[in-house]
C-alpha angles and dihedrals in degrees: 000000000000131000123220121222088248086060093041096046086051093052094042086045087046097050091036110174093322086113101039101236090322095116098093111187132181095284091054122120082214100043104097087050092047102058093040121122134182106254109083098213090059105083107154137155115235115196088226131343113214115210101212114199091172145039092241087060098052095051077046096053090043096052092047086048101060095036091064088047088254113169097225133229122194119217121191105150097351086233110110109117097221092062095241084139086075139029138198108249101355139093117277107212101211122206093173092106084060105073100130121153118192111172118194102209091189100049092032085227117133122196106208122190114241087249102049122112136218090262100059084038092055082044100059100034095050099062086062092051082248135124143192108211104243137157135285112275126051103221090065114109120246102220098055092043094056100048101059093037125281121241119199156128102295087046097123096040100044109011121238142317098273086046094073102047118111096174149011126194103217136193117209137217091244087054099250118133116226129187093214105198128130088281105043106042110342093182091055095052100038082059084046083064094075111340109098136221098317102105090058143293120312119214099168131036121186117201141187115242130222129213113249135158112248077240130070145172110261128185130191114178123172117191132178108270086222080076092045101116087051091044091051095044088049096040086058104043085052091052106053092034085056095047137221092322092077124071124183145198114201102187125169116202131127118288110267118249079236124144087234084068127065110253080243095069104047124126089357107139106245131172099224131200120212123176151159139218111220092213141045116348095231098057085041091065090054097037088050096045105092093063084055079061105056102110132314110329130235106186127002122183099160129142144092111324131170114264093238092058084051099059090053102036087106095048092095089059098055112044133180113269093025117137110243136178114176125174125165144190138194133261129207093181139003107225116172098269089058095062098047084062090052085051102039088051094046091054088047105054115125092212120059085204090066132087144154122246134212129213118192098194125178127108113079095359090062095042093070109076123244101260095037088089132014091250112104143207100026083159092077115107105199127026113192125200132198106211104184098191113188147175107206136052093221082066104061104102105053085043086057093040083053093062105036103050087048085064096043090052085048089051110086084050097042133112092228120250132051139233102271095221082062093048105149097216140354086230096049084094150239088288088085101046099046085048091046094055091040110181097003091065096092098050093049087053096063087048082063104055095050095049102029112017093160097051088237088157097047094132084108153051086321128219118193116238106245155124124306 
């Protein structure tokens, strides 16, 4: 969708200084970097994107938008796979100048901007020998991870992202700025805590830090995927037998044709085992060996790592400008046919860049009940993801059909619902929402109502405005 210079000249006119040269429209110089995300399939044409450095801007932004008559976005790290972060022929409201980190040492609480990413989180913490679990590459913004969840390393010992968030400073459709904490508005911030960005935009999270050595255990494990019923037997077995402090990622792909891996290995199909001890490094080596044990090996890159490696040890695998469909579903259990699917529809991917990925959850997730927070279904055992991962345009549709007949073939054994920051489409529909946040729908619902009746924030994963 194009914008013509009338309708550039009004928004520029409507916006006037207040930005300070952040609203970046069509005849921009700036403009095609601007609206870029990361995921290559999204290639949309905002009719401005405004740069907020401030709170002030974005109640600004919000205000204009709606006053032209401008559908919003909202961008905090630019990283969701869906492409929530731009839209065709609306206003993008852009965090990415937020990206403030202030860390109290003494108190253990950090103030995060709304567009500040893992990676300037993990920064700051760790100079302080604290941490905020988060997820799993450092490019992803914080804001969007949090508030549909957070899934991580330090999952089983400290729940998830959301989990450690005490407040939120929002900005509302109808323009109004609210410090959501358990003081403040408890209702707001416990919807905060998974359910996306539907209540407003948020330019300001407050968590509360963990302590955690600048140095961790770290295993990589690569098997064969002919062992992985045995891997994933064992890999279970070693989790729950070494306790909360330990978090995996069981993830089965093709080897990458990287210089970390032997020539021998490359493109081979493995089921892989990566985890990470949440204490001393030390302890962490003994606790993790067993799932360096699993079977014959082939490839092990295991050992003490800085936590900060950690965090970016996937980033080689999702670059910038990739092509990327992800789409997940809940697990109560793993029986056997269900790891023959896992391994069929890995063998089967048409892109060697793709793989599924496997989160045993449990431990401190599952301590918090389901209502105490927005996010649902922290009984679930397992959550699988399909990440098709490809290169060229011409292969989008076979990439998509992947996925999405790997979950059709998972559904009649699957708990209902997905994990929201692995969504599939936009258009795929509320079905799975309402599924995703089972029994506290209808109270977020409600949350809705009172803060966007008018769904004003629905790039998303969208909740209807309603009664309780």
């Amino acid at each position: 969708m194009s914008t013509t210079a009338a309708e550039t000249a009004r928004l520029r006119e409507r916006f006037g200084m207040s930005l300070n040269d952040g609203l970046v429209c069509p005849d921009d110089d700036r403009y095609d970097e601007a609206r870029r995300v990361w995921n290559g399939m999204i290639d949309l044409r905002p009719a401005a994107i405004a740069q907020c450095a401030t709170t002030d801007d974005v109640r600004l932004a919000v205000e204009s938008g709606q006053s032209l008559g401008l559908a919003l976005a909202v961008r905090g790290g630019g990283h969701n796979v869906a492409g929530f972060g731009t839209i065709d022929g609306g206003l993008v409201i852009d965090l990415s100048p937020m990206r403030h980190v202030h860390v109290d040492a003494t108190t253990g609480l950090v103030r995060t901007g709304g567009g500040a990413t893992l990676s300037d989180l993990d920064t700051a913490t760790q100079e302080h020998g604290l941490v905020v679990p988060s997820g799993v590459v450092s490019k992803t913004g914080v804001a969007g991870l949090t508030l549909n969840g957070g899934l991580g390393w330090l999952r089983r010992k400290w729940g998830l992202t959301c989990d450690s968030l005490v407040g939120a400073t929002v900005v509302t459709a109808a323009g109004e700025v609210i410090e959501a904490t358990e003081k403040s508005d408890p209702d707001l911030l416990w919807g905060l805590r998974g359910g996306g960005g539907n209540f407003g935009v948020v330019t300001e999270l407050m968590f509360e830090a963990h302590q955690l050595d600048p140095e961790v255990a770290f295993a990589f494990v690569l098997y064969p995927i002919e062992v992985a019923r045995s891997v994933l037997t064992g890999h279970e077995q070693t989790v729950q037998a070494a306790g909360d402090r330990v978090s995996t990622l069981v993830a089965f792909g093709r080897v990458p044709a990287g210089e970390d891996f032997p020539v021998e290995t490359h493109e081979v199909p493995y089921v892989g085992v990566l985890g990470v001890y949440a204490g001393p490094a030390d302890q962490g080596e003994q606790a993790l060996l067993p799932l360096r044990r699993l079977g014959d090996p082939l490839v092990d890159l295991s050992g003490p790592m800085p936590y900060l490696d950690v965090q970016r040890i996937y980033d080689p695998d999702y670059p910038d400008g990739l092509r990327y469909y992800w789409k997940s579903t809940k697990l109560q259990t793993l029986p056997d046919e269900v790891i023959d699917i896992l391994t069929e529809h890995t063998l089967a991917a048409p892109s060697k860049h793709s793989t599924i990925d496997l989160w045993l959850n449990g431990g401190a997730i599952e301590r918090k009940g389901e209502s105490d927070t927005a996010f649902s279904g922290r009984g679930n055992r397992y959550l699988v993801n399909a990440e098709a991962n490809w290169e060229h345009a011409g292969d989008d549709e076979a990439n998509v059909a992947w996925a999405r007949g790997f979950l059709a073939d998972l559904e009649p054994r699957g708990a209902g619902g997905a994990y929201l920051n692995f969504p599939g489409f936009l258009e795929e529909g509320h079905d799975m929402v309402r599924a995703s946040h089972g029994t506290n729908y209808p109270r977020l619902r409600a949350l809705k109502q009172r803060l966007d009746p008018d769904n004003v924030f629905r790039r998303n994963a969208n909740i209807e405005p309603g009664a309780s």
